[in-house]
VOGU-3710 file (C-alpha; in Angstrom, 3 decimals, decimal comma):
1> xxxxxxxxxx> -34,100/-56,819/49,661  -31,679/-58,969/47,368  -32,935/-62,181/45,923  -30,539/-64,505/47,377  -31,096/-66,557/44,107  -30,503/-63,455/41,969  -27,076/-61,879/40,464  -25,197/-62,702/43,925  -25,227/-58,858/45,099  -25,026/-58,624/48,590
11> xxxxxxxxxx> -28,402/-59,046/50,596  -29,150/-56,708/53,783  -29,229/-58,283/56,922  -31,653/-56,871/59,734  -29,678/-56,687/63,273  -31,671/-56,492/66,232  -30,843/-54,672/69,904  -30,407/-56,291/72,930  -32,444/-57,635/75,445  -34,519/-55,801/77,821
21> xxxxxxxxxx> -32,875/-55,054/81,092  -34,070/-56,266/84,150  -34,838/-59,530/84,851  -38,669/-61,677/83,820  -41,398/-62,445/85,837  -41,191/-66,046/87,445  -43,144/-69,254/87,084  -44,332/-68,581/90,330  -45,808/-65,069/89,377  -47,187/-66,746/86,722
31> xxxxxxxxxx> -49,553/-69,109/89,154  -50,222/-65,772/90,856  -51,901/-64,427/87,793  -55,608/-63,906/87,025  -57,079/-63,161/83,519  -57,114/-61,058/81,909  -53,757/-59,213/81,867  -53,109/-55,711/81,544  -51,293/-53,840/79,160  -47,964/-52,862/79,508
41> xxxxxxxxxx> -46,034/-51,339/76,692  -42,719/-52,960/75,451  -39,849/-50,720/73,964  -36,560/-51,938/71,571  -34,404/-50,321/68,999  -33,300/-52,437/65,391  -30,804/-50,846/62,972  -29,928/-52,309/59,522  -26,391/-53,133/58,703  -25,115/-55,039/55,442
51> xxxxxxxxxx> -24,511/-58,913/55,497  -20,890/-59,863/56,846  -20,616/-57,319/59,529  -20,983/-57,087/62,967  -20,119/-59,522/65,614  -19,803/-62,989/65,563  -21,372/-64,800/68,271  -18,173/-66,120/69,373  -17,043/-62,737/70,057  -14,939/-62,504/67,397
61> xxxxxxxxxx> -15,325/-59,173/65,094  -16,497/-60,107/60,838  -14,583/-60,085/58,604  -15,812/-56,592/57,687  -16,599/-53,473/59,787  -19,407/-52,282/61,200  -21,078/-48,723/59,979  -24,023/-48,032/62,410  -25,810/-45,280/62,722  -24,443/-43,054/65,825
71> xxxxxxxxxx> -28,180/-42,101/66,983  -30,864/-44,779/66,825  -34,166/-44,090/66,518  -36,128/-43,106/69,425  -38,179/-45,878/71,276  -41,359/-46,057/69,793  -40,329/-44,834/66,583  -38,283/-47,544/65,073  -39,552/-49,215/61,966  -37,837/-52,879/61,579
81> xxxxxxxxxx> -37,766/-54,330/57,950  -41,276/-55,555/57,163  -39,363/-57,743/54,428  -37,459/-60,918/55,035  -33,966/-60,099/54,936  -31,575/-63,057/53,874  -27,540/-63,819/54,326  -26,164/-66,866/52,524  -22,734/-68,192/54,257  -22,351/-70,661/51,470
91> xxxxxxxxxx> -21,353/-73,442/53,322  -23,285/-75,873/55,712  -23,105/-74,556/59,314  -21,794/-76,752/62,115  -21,638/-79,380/59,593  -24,866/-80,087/59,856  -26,274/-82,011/56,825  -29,756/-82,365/58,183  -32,726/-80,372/57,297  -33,723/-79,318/60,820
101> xxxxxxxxxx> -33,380/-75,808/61,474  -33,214/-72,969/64,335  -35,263/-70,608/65,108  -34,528/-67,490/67,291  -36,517/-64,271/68,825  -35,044/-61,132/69,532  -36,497/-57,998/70,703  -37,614/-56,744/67,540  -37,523/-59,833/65,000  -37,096/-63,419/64,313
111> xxxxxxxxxx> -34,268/-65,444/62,846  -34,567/-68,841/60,942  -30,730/-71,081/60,484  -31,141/-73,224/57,915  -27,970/-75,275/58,765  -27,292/-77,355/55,623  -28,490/-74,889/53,612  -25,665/-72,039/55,340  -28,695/-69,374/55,058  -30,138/-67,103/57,733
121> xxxxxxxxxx> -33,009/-65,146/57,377  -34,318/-62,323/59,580  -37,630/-60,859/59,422  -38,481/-57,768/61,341  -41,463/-58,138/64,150  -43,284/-54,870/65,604  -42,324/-53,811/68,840  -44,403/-55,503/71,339  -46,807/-53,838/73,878  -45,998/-55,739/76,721
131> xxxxxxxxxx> -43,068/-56,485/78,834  -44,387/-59,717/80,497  -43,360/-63,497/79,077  -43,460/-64,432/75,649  -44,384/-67,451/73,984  -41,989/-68,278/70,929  -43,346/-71,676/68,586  -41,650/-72,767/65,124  -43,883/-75,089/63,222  -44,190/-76,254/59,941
141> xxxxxxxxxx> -43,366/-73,576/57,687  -44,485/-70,375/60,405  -42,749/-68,961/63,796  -45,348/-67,519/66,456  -44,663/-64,866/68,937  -47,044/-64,581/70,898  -47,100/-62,138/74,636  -48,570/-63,318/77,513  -50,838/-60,207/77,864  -53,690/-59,579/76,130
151> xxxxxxxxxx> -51,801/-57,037/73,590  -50,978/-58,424/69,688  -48,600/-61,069/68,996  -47,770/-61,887/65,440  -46,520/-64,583/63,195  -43,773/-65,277/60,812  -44,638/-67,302/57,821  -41,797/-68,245/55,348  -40,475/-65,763/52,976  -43,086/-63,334/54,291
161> xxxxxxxxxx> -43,324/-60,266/56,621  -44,929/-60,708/60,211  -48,665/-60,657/60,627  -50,823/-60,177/63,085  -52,260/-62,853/64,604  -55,665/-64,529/64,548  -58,754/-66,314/66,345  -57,856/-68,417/69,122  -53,910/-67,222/69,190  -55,084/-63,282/68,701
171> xxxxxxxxxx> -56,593/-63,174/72,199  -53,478/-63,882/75,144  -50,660/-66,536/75,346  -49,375/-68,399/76,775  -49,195/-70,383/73,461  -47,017/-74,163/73,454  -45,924/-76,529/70,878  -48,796/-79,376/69,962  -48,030/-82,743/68,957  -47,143/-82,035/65,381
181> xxxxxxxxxx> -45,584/-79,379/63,286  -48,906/-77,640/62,190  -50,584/-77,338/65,666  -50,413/-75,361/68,471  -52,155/-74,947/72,348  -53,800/-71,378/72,465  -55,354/-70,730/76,045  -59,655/-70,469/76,057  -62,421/-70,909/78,167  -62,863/-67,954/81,281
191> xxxxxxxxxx> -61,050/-66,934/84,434  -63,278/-69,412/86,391  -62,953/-72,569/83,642  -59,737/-71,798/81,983  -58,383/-74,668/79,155  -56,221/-75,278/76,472  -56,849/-76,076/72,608  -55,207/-76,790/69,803  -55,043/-74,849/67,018  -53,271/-74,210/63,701
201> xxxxxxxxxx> -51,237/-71,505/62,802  -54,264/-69,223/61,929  -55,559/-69,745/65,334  -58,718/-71,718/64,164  -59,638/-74,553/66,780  -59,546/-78,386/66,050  -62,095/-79,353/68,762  -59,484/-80,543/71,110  -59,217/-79,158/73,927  -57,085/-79,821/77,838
211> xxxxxxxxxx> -59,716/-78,333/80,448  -57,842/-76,655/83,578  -58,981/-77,955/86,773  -59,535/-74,522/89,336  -57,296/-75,442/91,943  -54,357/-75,490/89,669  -52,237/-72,759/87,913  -54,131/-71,308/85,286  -51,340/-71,500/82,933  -49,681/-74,439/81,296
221> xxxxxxxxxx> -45,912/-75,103/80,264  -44,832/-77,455/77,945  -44,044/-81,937/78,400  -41,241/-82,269/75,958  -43,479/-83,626/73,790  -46,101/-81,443/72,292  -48,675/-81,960/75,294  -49,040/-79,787/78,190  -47,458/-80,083/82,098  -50,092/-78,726/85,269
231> xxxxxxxxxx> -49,022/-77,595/88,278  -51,410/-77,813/91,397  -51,407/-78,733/95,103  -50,947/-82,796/94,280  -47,352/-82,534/92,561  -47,113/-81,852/88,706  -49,382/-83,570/86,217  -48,924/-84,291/82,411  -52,032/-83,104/80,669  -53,668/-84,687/77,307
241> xxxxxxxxxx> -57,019/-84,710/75,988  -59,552/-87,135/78,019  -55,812/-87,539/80,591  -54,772/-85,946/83,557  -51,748/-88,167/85,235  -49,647/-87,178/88,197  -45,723/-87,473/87,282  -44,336/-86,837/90,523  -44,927/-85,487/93,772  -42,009/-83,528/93,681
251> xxxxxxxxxx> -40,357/-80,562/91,894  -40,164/-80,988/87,902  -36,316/-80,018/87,225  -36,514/-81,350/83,324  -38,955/-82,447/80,392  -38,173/-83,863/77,122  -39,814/-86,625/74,752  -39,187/-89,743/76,243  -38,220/-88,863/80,331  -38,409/-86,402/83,236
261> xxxxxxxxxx> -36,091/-85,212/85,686  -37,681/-84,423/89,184  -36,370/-83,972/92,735  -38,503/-85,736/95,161  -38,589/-85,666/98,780  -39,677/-88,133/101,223  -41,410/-87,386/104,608  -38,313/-86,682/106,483  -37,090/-84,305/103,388  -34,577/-86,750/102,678
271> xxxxxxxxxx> -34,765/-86,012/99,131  -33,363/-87,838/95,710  -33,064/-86,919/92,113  -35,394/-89,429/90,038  -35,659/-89,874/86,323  -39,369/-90,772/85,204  -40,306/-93,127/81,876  -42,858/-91,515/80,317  -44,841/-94,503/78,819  -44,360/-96,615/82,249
281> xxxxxxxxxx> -44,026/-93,970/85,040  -41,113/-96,067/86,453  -38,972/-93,915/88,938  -35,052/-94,794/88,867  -32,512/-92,966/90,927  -31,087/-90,316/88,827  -28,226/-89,908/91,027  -27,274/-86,280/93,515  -29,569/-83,894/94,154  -29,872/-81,078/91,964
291> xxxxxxxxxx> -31,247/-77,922/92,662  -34,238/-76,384/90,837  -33,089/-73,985/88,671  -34,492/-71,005/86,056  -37,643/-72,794/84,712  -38,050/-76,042/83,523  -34,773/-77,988/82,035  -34,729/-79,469/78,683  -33,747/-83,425/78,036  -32,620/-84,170/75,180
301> xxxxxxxxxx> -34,494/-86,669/72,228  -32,472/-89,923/72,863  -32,998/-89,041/76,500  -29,426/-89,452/77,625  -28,687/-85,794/78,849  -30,691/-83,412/81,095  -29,696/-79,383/80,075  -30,428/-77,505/83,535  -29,930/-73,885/83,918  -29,203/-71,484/86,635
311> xxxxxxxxxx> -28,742/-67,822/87,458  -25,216/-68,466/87,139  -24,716/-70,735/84,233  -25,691/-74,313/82,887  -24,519/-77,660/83,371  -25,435/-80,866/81,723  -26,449/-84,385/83,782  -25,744/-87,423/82,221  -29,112/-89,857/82,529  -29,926/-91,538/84,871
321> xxxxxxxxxx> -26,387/-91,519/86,048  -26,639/-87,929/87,272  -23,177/-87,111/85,955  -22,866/-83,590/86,058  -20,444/-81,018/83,369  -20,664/-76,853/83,876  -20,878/-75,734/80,677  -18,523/-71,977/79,617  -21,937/-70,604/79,131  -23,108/-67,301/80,920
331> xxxxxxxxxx> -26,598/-67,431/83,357  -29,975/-66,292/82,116  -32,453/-65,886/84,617  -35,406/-65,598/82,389  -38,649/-68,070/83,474  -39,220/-67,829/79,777  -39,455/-71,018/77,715  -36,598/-71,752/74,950  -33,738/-70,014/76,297  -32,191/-73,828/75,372
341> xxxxxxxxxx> -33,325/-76,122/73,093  -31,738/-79,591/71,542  -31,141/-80,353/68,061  -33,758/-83,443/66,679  -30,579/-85,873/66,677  -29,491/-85,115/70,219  -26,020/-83,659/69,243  -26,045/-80,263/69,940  -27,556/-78,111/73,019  -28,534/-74,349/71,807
351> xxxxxxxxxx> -28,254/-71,801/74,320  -29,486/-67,905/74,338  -27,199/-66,902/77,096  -28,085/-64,178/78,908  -26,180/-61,521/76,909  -28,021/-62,081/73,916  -25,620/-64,236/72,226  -26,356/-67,680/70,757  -24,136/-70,608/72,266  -23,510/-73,940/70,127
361> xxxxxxxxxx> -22,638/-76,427/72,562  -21,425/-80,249/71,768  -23,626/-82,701/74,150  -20,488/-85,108/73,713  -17,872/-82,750/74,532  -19,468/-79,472/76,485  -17,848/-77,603/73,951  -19,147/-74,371/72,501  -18,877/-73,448/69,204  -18,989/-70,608/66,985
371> xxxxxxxxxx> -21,619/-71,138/64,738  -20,018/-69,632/61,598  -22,906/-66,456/60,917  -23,540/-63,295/62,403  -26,790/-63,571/64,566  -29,196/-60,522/66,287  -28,906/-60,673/69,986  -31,747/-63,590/70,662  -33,950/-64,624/74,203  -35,292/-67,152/73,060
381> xxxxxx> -35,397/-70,752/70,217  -37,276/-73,237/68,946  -36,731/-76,272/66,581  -38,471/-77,181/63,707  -37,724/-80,763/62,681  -37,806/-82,122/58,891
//
């Protein structure tokens, strides 16, 4: 590897292959399933070409051409760079000025955007033994992939190679974001009294913990805010340490800091798109119905726009208007969480479309822009915010 602070030779930059065919398990199978898990073995192929080639994300070929190697390893014999790998662009990307920065998963590795810094870094991950759901977290100065079977899942610490990881988060995922940037929720307890904890990034517990009543799904997803949604017979509740509050009766289409999108019907099934306060629980029309989609929506910080995505594409709804804009952005039908994700300020929408590729998208405009670097296909991103 090149020290991108060095003599300015050209660093290496790790490219990953594509996504798994075939499409994930649902949140529905996901109720269905018991611990633990068994093991199922994952399989990928990573190749290593120099910084500046390949293919935009746009579509668009580099500015220089790509030399790959005609025969890739076999599966289960490649051997992704155990060494961060970095590419300087040497300008700010997007514009952005801000310190936040992306984080994406592929199939064999992780990729941190610094956007005002016009840096990528990729960092090769072991091939995972499972093909269920994965959990993907950015925190503080880590990243944290982590399978949903009881098979190893690994994390990324800056400027180092992936490690295995430990206590609470070595067991099973599914793993969520906690409240802050150092914390995490790491499932514990047994099959018959299953919970939630947080933990830091070495998987050591805090002493908090969010038990999981039996009668609902044994599995959490994430509020938009570092706590945890349940799903069970009453409707869907938002889950906290010493709380357990029903949001709505209804179908959860979106979750983000400050609101929630749900479609509720009344006894007659004539049913209405609501947007919930999450401090007051007040319900206001959010304007037409719209369908439940792949998983769970994202709203974004200021809690003016709802990103909803379907087999076929996404659109943004404008809150609690419920004005709706298709975004030129192809469908992923993964159940997985952070196939989209919003920047900290509310400007842009992220998107891991279901070809692999990474789509900028304007919340003002709908547009989608290149983001300036050459990026490994990616399934899934996080944030971390300064």
């Amino acid at each position: 590897m090149v020290d991108p602070e060095g003599d300015g030779a050209r660093p290496d930059v790790l490219v990953f292959g594509g996504p798994r065919g075939g499409g994930r398990p649902g949140r529905r199978w996901l109720r269905r399933l018991a611990l633990p898990l068994a093991l199922v073995a994952g399989a990928g192929v990573a190749v290593v070409v120099h910084a500046g080639r390949g293919t935009d994300p746009s579509g668009a070929p580099a500015s220089r051409p790509s030399t790959v190697a005609s025969s890739p390893p076999p599966i289960g014999q490649r051997t992704p760079s155990p060494d961060p790998v970095v590419t300087e662009v040497g300008r700010p990307l997007l514009g952005v000025t801000a310190g936040w920065e992306l984080f994406g998963r592929g199939q064999d590795g992780v990729v941190r955007v610094q956007f005002a810094r016009g840096r990528v870094t990729s960092t090769g991950v072991p091939p995972l033994a499972s093909t269920g759901p994965v959990s993907f977290v950015a925190g503080r100065d880590w990243a944290v992939v982590r399978p949903l079977d009881v098979v190893p899942g690994y994390v990324v610490r800056d400027g180092q190679a992936a490690r295995p990881l430990a206590g609470a988060l070595g067991w099973m995922g599914p793993v969520l974001p906690g409240p802050d940037q150092t914390h995490l929720w790491a499932p514990v307890g047994s099959v018959e009294h299953p919970a939630m904890a947080l933990v830091d990034s070495a998987g050591r517990p805090t002493g908090v913990s969010v038990p999981i009543p039996a009668t609902m799904a044994r599995f959490a997803d994430p509020d938009g805010a570092g706590y945890l949604l349940l799903r069970g017979p009453g409707g869907v509740y938002d889950a906290r340490p010493g709380s357990l509050r029903r949001i709505t009766t209804g179908e959860l289409l979106a979750a983000g800091p400050t609101r929630w999108l749900g479609l509720e019907c009344d006894d007659r099934y004539r049913c209405a798109t609501v947007v919930i306060d999450r401090d007051t629980r007040a319900h206001t029309a959010g304007g037409p119905v719209v369908e439940p989609g792949a998983g769970t929506g994202v709203i974004s910080p200021d809690g003016t726009t709802a990103a909803l995505r379907e087999a076929t594409g996404v659109h943004l709804v404008r809150l609690p208007g419920g004005a709706d804009r298709r975004l030129a952005v192809p469908g992923n039908e993964s159940f997985e969480h952070g196939s989209m994700v919003w920047s900290p300020d509310s400007r842009w929408l992220f998107v891991a479309g279901g070809n692999g590729r990474l789509y900028p998208v304007d919340a003002a405009t709908g547009e989608v822009h290149a983001l300036g670097a050459p990026l490994p296909p990616l399934t899934q991103l996080a944030i971390r915010k300064t």
